[in-house]
C-alpha positions, 0 to 999 in steps of 0.5 A: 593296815601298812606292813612296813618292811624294816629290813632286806631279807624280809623282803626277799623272804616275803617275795620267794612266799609270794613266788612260791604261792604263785608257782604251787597254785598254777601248778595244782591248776594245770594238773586238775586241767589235764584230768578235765582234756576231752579225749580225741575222736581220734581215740577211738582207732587207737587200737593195738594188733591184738584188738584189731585182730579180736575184731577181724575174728568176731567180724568174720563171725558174723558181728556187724559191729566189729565189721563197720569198727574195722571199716571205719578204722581203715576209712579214717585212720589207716586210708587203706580204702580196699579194706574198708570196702572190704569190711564194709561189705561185711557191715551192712549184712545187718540192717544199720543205715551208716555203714551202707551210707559210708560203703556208698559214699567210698563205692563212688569214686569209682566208676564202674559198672560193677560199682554202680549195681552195688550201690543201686543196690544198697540204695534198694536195701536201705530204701526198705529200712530208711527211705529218707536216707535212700533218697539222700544217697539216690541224691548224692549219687546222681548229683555226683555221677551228672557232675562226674560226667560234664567234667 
């Protein structure tokens, strides 16, 4: 079927349908799209003061959770190293692997003696609770004190 177009204004009403069509359905598209956006990893530091100082409280009550979600918070987000030690130290009072496995990998950019004993120790208590991820870290931590002394 041939749709004859006979005069001018039904031209232009038909392209503004056509325009219109077009514009409504991309817009009803990119509205459903933003429901569908992952949320950021990042997401998960986003935290307001008052999250942050509930956290503080109950990490200082004893709650590993609250201690290595601070941590993190401040390994990744605010950089502030010093406190993520901190609250890491906090962290591993409880037998999860990762926070001793990321006390360990901060603790090694210094090179301390002090530092050292700690992680040998943290090494000694996780090769009781995961032996595979304490030879891991012994491994870690000899290749980088071997590379950290022939530079």
């Amino acid at each position: 079927m041939e749709v004859i177009f006979s005069s001018a204004p039904m031209k232009k009403i038909t392209v503004l349908v056509c325009l219109l069509l077009g514009f409504g359905g991309g817009y009803l598209l990119l509205k459903k799209e933003k429901k569908s956006v992952t949320i950021s990893p990042s997401a998960e530091f986003n935290m307001t003061p008052q999250e942050i100082s509930n956290l503080e409280v109950s990490a200082r009550g004893g709650d590993c959770q609250a201690a290595y979600r601070l941590a993190r918070y401040h390994s990744n987000f605010t950089l502030k190293f010093e406190d993520a030690i901190h609250w890491f130290r906090l962290a591993v009072k409880c037998p999860e692997t990762n926070p001793k496995l990321e006390l360990i990998a901060l603790l090694m950019g210094y090179q301390d003696s002090a530092h050292m004993m700690e992680i040998r120790q943290l090494i000694q208590d996780l090769s009781r609770t995961d032996p595979s991820a304490a030879k891991r870290a012994e491994e870690a931590v000899t290749k980088a004190h071997v590379g950290g002394t022939d530079q």
